[in-house]
KENUKE-886398 format. One record per residue (C-alpha): z, y, x. Coordinates in steps of 0.25 Angstrom, whole numbers, plus 5000, padded with zeros to 4 digits. Layout:
// residues N
ZYX/...
***
This chain:
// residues 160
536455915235/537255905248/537455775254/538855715251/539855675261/540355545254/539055485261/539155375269/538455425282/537555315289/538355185295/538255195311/537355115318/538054955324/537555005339/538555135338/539655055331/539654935340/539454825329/538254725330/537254745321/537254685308/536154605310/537054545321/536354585332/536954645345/536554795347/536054845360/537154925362/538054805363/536954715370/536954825379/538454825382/538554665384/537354685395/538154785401/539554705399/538754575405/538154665417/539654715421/540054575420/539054505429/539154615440/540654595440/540354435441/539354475454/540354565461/541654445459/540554345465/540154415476/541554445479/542054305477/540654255487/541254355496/542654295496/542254155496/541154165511/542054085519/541754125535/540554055541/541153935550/541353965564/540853835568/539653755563/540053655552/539553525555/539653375548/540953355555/541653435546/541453345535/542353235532/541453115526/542052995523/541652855518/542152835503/542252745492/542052785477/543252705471/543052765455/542152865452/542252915436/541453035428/542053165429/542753195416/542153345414/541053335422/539453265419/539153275434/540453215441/540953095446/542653075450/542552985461/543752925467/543352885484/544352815495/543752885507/545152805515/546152905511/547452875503/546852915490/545352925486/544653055484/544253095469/542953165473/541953225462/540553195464/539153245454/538553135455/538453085441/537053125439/536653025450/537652895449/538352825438/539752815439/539352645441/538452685452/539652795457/540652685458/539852575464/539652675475/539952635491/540452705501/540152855500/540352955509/541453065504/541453205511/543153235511/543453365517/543153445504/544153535496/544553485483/543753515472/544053525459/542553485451/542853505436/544253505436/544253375445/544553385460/543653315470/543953285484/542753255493/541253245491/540453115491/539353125497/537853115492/536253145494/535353185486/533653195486/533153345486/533153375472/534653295468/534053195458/534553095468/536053095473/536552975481/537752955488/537752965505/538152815510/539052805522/538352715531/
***
């Protein structure tokens, strides 16, 4: 008896039709092909980087930068509230004698309530910053603070 041709010849293997295993498990063709995928896409990501750090190195100075360059000024803390989007920030609102106070964003939630934040002096404000937007918020200065060597102690730095 000859075999007949109306049989169903063998059903091909997932790893040669691209479909997962029934089992659901991912064939090591197709893990093969995502470590390759994710490979291609890192080295991409380390080529734009190092072109970017490339473009960013602004020439060293040509003259030694020195604490002069720095613009500190005595401030006031007039309101200080939470950052809306952000468990680390503090919006403070500080008169350092210019017609409109400074909205600066400080981290410092970690180390003062905002009681302790609003019954603060005279702090010192570093004003010769770019704006900078923190979390969708612009910030306009620095306030200035210490901390001990491993930063489980942040203090602010009080003008004499």
């Amino acid at each position: 008896a000859a075999a007949t041709p109306s049989a169903t010849p063998p059903a091909p293997s997932p790893s040669t039709t691209g479909t997962p295993p029934p089992t659901g498990e991912i064939s090591d063709e197709q893990k093969k092909l995502a470590a390759a995928k994710r490979a291609a896409k890192k080295a991409q990501k380390n080529t734009n980087r190092t072109a970017t750090q490339t473009k960013k190195s602004p020439p060293p100075p040509d003259t030694p930068l020195t604490i002069t360059a720095l613009d500190i000024r005595v401030g006031k803390i007039l309101s200080c509230e939470p950052h809306p989007a952000s468990e680390k920030l503090y919006v403070e609102q500080v008169d350092v004698g210019e017609a409109e106070p400074r909205q600066i964003l400080s981290g410092l939630r970690a180390f003062y309530t905002l009681e302790e934040m609003r019954a603060v002096g005279s702090v010192l404000v570093l004003c010769n910053l770019k704006k900078r937007n923190l979390v969708g918020v612009p910030s306009h200065g620095m306030v200035l603070c210490a901390s001990n060597a491993d930063h489980t102690r942040v203090e602010f730095v009080v003008p004499p």
